[in-house]
MDTraj code that builds the backbone (N, CA, C; nanometers):
import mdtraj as md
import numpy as np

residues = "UNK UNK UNK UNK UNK UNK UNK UNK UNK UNK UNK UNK UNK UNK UNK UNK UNK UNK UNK UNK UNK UNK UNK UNK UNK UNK UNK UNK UNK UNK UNK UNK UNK UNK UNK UNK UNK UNK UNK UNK UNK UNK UNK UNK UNK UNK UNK UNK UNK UNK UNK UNK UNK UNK UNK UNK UNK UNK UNK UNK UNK UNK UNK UNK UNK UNK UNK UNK UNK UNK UNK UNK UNK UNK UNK UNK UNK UNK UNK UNK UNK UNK UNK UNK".split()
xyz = np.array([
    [4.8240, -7.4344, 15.2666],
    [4.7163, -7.5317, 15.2565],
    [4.6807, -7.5542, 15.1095],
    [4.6888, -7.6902, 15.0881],
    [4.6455, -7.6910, 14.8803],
    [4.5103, -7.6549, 14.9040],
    [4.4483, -7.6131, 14.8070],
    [4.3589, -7.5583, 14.7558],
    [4.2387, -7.6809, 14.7039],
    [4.1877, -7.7695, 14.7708],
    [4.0639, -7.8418, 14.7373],
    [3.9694, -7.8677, 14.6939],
    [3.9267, -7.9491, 14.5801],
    [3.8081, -7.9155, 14.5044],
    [3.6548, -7.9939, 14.6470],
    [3.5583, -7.9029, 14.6576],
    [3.4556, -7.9881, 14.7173],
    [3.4016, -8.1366, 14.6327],
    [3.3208, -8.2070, 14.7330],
    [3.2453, -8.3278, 14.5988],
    [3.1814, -8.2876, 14.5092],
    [3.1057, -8.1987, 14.5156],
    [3.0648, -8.0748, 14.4538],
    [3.1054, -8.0807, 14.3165],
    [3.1873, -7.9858, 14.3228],
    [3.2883, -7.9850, 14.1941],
    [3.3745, -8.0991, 14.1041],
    [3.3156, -8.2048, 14.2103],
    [3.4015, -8.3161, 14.1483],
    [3.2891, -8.3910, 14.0931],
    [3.1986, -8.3312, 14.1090],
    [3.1088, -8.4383, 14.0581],
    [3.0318, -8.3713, 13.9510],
    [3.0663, -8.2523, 13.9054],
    [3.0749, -8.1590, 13.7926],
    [3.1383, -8.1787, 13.7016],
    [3.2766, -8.2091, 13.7858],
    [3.3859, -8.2542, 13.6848],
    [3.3624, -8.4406, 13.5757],
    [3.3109, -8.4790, 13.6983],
    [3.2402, -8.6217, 13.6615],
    [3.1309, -8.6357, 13.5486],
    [3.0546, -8.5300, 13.6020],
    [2.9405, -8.5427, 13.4741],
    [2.9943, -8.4969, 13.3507],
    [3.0573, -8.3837, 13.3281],
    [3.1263, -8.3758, 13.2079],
    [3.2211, -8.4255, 13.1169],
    [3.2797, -8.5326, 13.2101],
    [3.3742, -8.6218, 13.1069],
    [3.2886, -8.7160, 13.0744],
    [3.1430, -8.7638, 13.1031],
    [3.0705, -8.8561, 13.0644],
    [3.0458, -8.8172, 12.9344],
    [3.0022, -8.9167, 12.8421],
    [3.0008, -8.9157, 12.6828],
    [2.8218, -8.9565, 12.7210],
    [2.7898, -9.0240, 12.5895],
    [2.6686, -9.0309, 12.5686],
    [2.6751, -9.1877, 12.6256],
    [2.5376, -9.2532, 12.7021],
    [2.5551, -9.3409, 12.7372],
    [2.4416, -9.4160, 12.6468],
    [2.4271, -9.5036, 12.6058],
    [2.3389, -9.5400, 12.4940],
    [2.2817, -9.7018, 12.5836],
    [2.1595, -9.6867, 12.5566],
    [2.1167, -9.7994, 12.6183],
    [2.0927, -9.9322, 12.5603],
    [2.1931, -10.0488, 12.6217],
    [2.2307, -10.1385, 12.5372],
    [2.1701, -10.2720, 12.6340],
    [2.0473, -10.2585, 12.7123],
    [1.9655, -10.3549, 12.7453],
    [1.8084, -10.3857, 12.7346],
    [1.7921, -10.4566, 12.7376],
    [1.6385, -10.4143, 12.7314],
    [1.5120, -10.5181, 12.8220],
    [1.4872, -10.5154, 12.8784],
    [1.3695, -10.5300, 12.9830],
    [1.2094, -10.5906, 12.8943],
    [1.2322, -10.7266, 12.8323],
    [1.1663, -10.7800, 12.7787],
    [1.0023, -10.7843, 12.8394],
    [0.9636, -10.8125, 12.9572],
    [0.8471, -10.8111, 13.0406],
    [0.7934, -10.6897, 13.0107],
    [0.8307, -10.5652, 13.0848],
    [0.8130, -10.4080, 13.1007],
    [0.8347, -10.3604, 12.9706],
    [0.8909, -10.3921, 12.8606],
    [0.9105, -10.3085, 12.6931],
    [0.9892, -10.2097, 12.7162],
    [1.1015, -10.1981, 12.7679],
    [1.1681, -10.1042, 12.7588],
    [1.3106, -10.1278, 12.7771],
    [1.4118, -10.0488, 12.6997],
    [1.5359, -10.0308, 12.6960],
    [1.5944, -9.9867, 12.8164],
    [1.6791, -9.9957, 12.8469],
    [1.7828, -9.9324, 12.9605],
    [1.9357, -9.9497, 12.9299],
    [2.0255, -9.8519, 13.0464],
    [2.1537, -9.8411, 13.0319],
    [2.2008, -9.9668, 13.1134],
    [2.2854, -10.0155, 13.1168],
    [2.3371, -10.1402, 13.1857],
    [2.4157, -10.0738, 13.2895],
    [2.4136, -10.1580, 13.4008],
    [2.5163, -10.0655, 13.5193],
    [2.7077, -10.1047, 13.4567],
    [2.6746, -10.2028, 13.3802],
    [2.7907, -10.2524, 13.3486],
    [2.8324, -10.1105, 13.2694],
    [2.7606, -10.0664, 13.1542],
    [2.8126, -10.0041, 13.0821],
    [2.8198, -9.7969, 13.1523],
    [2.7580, -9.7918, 13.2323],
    [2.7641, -9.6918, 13.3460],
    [2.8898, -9.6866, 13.4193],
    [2.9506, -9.7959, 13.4864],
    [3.0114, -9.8267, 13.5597],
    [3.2118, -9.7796, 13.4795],
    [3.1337, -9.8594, 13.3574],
    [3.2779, -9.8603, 13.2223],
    [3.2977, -9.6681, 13.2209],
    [3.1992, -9.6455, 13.2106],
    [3.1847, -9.4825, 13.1665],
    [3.2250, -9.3831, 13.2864],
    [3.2297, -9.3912, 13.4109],
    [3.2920, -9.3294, 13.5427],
    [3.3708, -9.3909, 13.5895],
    [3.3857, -9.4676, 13.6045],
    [3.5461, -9.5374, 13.6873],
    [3.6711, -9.4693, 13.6984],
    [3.6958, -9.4474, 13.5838],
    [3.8111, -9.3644, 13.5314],
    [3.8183, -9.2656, 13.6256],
    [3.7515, -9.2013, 13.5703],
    [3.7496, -9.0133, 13.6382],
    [3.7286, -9.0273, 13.7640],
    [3.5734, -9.1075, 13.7994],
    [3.6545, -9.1439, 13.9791],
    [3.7706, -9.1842, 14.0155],
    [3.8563, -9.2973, 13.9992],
    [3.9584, -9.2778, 14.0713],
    [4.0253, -9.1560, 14.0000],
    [4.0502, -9.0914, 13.9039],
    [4.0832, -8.9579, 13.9287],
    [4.0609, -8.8956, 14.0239],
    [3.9619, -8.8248, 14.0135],
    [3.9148, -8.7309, 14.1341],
    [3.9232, -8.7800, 14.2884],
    [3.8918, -8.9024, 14.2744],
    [3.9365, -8.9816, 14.4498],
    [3.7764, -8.9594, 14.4643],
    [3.6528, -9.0160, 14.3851],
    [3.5448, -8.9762, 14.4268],
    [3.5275, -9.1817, 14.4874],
    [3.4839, -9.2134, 14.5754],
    [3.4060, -9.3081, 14.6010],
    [3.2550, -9.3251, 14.6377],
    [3.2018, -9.4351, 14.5640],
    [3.0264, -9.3975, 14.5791],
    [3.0293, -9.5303, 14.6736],
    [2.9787, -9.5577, 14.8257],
    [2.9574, -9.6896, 14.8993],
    [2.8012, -9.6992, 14.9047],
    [2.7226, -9.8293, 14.8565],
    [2.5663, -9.8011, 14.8840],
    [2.5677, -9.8681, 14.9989],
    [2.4246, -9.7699, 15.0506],
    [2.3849, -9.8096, 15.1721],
    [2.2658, -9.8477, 15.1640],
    [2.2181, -9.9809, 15.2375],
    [2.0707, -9.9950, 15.2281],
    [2.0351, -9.9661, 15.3621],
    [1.8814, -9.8946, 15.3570],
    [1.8547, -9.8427, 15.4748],
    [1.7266, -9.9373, 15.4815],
    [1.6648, -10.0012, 15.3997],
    [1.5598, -10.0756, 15.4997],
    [1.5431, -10.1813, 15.4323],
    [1.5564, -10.3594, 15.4812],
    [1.5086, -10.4427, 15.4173],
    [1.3392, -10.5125, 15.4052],
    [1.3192, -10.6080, 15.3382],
    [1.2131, -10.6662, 15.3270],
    [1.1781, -10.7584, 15.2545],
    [1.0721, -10.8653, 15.2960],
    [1.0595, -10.9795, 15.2129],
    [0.9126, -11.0144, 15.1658],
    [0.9271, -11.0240, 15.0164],
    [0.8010, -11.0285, 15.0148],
    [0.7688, -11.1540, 14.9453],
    [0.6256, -11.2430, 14.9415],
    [0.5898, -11.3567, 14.9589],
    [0.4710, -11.3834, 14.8580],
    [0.4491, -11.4299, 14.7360],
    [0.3768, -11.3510, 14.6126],
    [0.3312, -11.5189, 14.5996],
    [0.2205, -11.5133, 14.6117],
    [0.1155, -11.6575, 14.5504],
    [0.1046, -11.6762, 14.3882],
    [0.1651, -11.7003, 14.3141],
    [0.1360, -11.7439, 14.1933],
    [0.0374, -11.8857, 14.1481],
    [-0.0360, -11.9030, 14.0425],
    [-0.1272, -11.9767, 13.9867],
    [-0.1482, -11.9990, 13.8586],
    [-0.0993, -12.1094, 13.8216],
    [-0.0860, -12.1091, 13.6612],
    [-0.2205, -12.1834, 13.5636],
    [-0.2000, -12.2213, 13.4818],
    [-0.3743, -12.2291, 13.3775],
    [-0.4286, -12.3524, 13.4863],
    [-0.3637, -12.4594, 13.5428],
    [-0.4291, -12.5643, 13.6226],
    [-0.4684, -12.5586, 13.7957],
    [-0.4383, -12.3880, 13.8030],
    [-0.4676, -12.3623, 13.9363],
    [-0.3790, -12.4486, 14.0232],
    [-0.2531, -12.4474, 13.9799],
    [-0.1478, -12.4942, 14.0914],
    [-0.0937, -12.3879, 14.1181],
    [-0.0247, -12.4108, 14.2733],
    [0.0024, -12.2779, 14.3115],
    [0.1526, -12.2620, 14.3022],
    [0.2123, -12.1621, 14.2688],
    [0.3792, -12.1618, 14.2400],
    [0.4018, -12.0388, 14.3164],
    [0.5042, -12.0771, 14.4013],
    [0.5708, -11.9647, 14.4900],
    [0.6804, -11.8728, 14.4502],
    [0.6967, -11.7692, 14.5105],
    [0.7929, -11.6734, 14.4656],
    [0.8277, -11.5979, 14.5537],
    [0.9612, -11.5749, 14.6167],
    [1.0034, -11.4974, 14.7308],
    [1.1065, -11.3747, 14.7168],
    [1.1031, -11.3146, 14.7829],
    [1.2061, -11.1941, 14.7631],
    [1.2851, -11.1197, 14.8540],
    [1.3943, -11.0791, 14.8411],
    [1.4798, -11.1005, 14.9769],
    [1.5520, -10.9519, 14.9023],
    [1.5475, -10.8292, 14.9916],
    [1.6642, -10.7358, 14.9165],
    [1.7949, -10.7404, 14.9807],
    [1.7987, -10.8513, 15.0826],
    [1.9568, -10.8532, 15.1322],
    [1.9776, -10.9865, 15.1220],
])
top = md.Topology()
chain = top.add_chain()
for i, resn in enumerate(residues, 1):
    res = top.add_residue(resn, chain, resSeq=i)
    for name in ("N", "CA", "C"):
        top.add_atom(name, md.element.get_by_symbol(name[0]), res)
traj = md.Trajectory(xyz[None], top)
């Protein structure tokens, strides 16, 4: 029987070939920087398909939400939101 690494270990192995991820976006509204999934994505790929790791997301609950906006002339501007 070969000898098998768990996900476990592979995802040990994963975090350690990661380098430094430097955050190359930034979130103008909220003031703050972030990592891009783009540049996340560039940075594990590799070593996953190495390891044979696959990540599938699952969404477990949707919802929609329905937000009244009002601008300096008290007109009303709509805004909707859908996570699927």
């Amino acid at each position: 029987m070969k000898d098998e690494q768990t996900i476990f270990q592979k995802m040990i192995l994963l975090k350690k070939s990661i380098d430094v991820l430097y955050k190359d976006e930034r979130n103008e509204f909220h003031k703050f920087n972030y990592v891009s999934s783009y540049n996340v994505l560039k940075s594990v790929r590799e070593k996953m398909n190495e390891l044979g790791i696959l990540v599938v997301p699952k969404i477990n609950k949707s919802t929609v939400t329905q937000i009244n906006y009002h601008d300096e002339k008290a007109q009303r501007l709509n805004s909707s939101q859908s996570l699927i």
